[in-house]
N, C-alpha and C positions, 0 to 999 in steps of 0.2 A: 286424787282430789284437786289438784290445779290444773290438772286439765280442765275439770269443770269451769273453775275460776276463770281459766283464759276464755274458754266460750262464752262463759256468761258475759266478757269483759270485752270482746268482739259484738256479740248482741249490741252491747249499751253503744257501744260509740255507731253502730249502725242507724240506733235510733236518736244517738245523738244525746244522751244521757249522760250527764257530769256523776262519775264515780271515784271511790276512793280506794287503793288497794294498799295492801297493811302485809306485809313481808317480814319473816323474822331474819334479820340479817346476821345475827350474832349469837351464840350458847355460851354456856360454860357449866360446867356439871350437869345435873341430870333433869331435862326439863321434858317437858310431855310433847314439843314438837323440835322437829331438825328446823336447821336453817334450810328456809327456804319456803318453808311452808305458806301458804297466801290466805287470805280473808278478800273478800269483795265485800265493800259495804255502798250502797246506793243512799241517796238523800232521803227516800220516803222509809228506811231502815230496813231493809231487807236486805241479806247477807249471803252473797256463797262463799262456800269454804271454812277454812278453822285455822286457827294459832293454837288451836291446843284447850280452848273450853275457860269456864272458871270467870275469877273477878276479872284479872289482868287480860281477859279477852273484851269485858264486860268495858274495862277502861279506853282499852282502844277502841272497840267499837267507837264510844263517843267521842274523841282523839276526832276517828278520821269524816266523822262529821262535820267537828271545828272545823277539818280543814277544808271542808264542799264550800263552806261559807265563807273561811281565810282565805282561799286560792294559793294555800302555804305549805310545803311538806313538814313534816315531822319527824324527830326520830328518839323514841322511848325507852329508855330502860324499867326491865320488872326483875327485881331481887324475891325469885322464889319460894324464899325458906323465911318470911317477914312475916307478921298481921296481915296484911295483906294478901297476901297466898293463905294462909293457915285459915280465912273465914269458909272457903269454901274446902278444903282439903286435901290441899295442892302444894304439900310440902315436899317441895324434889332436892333442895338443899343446892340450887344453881340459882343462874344467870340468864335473863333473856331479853335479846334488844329487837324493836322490829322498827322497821321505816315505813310510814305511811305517806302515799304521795296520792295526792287528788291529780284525777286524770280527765281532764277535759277532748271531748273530740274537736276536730275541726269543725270552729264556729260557723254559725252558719249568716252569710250577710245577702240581705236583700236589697240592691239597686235599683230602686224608686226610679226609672229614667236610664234610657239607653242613648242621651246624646252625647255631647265629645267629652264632658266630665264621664259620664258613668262608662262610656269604653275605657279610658285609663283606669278607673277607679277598679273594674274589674281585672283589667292583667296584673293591676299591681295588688290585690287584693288575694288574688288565687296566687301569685309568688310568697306572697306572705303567709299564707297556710288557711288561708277560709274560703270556706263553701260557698259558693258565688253564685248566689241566683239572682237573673233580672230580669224587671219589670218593665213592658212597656205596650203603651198602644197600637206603634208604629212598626208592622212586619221590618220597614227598610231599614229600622235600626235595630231592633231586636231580631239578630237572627244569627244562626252555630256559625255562620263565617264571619261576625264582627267579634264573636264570643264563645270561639272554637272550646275551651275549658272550665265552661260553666256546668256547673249540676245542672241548671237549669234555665233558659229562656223562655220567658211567658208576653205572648203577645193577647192583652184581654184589655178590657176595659180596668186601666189602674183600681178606681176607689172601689168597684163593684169586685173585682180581684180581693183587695186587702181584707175589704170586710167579709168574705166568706172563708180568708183563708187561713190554716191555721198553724201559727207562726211560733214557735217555741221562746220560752220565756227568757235561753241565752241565747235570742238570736239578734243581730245587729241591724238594726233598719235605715238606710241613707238616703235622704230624699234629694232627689238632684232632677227633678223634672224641665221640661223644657219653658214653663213660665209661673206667675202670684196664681194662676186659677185651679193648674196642676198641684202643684203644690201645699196648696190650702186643701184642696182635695184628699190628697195622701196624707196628710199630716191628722186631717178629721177623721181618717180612717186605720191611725193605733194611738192614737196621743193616752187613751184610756187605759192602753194596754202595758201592762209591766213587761219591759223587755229590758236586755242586758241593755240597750244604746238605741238612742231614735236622735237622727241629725238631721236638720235640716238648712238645705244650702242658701245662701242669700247676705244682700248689707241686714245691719239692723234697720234699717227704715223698713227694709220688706218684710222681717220679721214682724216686727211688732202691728203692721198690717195685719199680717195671717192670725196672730195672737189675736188682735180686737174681733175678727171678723168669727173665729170660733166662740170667743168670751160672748159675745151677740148672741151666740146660737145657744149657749149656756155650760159650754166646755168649764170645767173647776181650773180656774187660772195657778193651783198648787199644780196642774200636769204637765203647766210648761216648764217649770225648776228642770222638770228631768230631762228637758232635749238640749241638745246641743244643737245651739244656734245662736250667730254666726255658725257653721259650722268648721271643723277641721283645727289643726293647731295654728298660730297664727306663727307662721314664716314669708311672710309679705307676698305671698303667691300670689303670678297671677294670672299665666296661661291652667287651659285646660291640666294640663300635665303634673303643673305645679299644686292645683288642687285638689289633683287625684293626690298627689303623696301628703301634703297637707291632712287629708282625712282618713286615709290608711294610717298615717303616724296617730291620730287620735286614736282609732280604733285598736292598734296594737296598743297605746297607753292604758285603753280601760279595759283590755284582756289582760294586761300583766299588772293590773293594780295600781300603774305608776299615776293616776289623774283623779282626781276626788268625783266628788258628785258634781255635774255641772252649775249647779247653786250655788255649792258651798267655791267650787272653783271660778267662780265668775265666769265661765265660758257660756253662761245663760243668759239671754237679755231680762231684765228684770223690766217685767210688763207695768208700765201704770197708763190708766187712761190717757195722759196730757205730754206720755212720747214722743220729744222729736229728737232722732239724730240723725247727723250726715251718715252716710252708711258708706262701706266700702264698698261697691258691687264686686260681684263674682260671676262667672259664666257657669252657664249651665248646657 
């Protein structure tokens, strides 16, 4: 039976599927599974494998739900021989504890721009555990010898690229193009899209450009709460290098939960029509 589970469990992270697997790690007297035994539960609730049937399978099921959504492990104890057990007819007169751990694969991040930010942004990006695909117009800078370890280089036409493409909903989108027109470009083509992180590089002044100029076009100005822009964490960066790690450090914050919504965290500019600030420039 976990052999099944480990295939099914290889499958998912191929396709790049956040799952959750559910382990009994502990017995004590007489329960209907050994330790060891695996459950595979997926977000859309389909399941391989078994703990053994029953309510307290019924329980964890949605346990390791919680935790697709927490990004948290868990770990459960079920007294056997209780209410509990007895509704469905599951009195073994034991003990059973199982660990649920949500399993993410290597996220996958797309680099909007292959100039001197998005070269850094990728070696440090793929050391740090993510899928690194990037995007660009220009063969000379998009190409396997500037980005020998990327899943993928795509040299297309950026906005015509984004919008046909299709980009999963935990995936990470970093816009680091080489100028406002690129930029605005990319940014028009996922602002709509629910994705784990959409950043985009630049002062505030150059933001809130890009913001007016979509808002013109009829973009719902609630889409921009969710980008991060300015982008990256603020470490006063300010070579190339400095803010490739600047926004790898974000991107590892919003995979390990450690950074709120970019709204509620202020790392959003907050768009109003009569904007002006001095901005910090950043290179791209």
């Amino acid at each position: 039976m976990n052999q099944e589970v480990f295939a099914a469990l290889g499958e998912a992270m191929k396709r790049a599927e956040d799952v959750a697997l559910v382990t009994i790690v502990a017995t004590n007297g007489s329960t209907p599974q050994r330790v060891g035994a695996k459950m595979l539960v997926f977000a859309d609730g389909r399941t391989v494998g078994t703990i053994g049937g029953g309510c307290y399978e019924n329980d964890a099921f949605w346990k390791a739900r919680a935790s697709l959504e927490s990004r948290k492990p868990a770990r459960v104890k079920y007294e056997l021989d209780d209410d509990f057990a007895q509704e469905n007819g599951l009195v073994c007169g034991g003990q059973m504890e199982v660990f649920i751990e949500p399993i993410e694969p290597s996220p996958a991040v797309y680099i909007i721009g292959a100039g001197h930010v998005g070269y850094y942004l990728g070696k440090f990006a793929h050391e740090s555990g993510f899928l690194v695909n990037v995007v660009d117009d220009r063969e000379q800078f998009a190409n396997r010898e500037r980005f020998p370890e990327a899943a993928e280089v795509i040299v297309d036409d950026v906005p015509a690229w984004l919008a046909a493409a299709t980009i999963p909903a935990s995936a990470y989108v970093v816009i680091v193009t080489r100028g406002h027109r690129h930029d605005l470009d990319a940014l028009r083509a996922v602002v709509a899209r629910d994705l784990r992180y959409v950043g985009l590089i630049g002062s505030r002044a150059k933001v809130a450009r890009v913001y007016e100029a979509l808002m013109a076009e009829g973009v719902d100005p609630e889409r921009f709460t969710r980008v991060h822009a300015p982008i990256g964490l603020d470490l006063g960066a300010v070579t190339p290098q400095e803010i490739a790690v600047s926004i790898v450090a974000e991107l590892i914050a919003v995979r390990r939960g450690r950074t709120a919504d970019p709204a509620v965290a202020g790392a959003s500019l907050k768009w109003t029509p009569k904007f002006v600030a001095a901005g910090t420039p950043t290179a791209s």
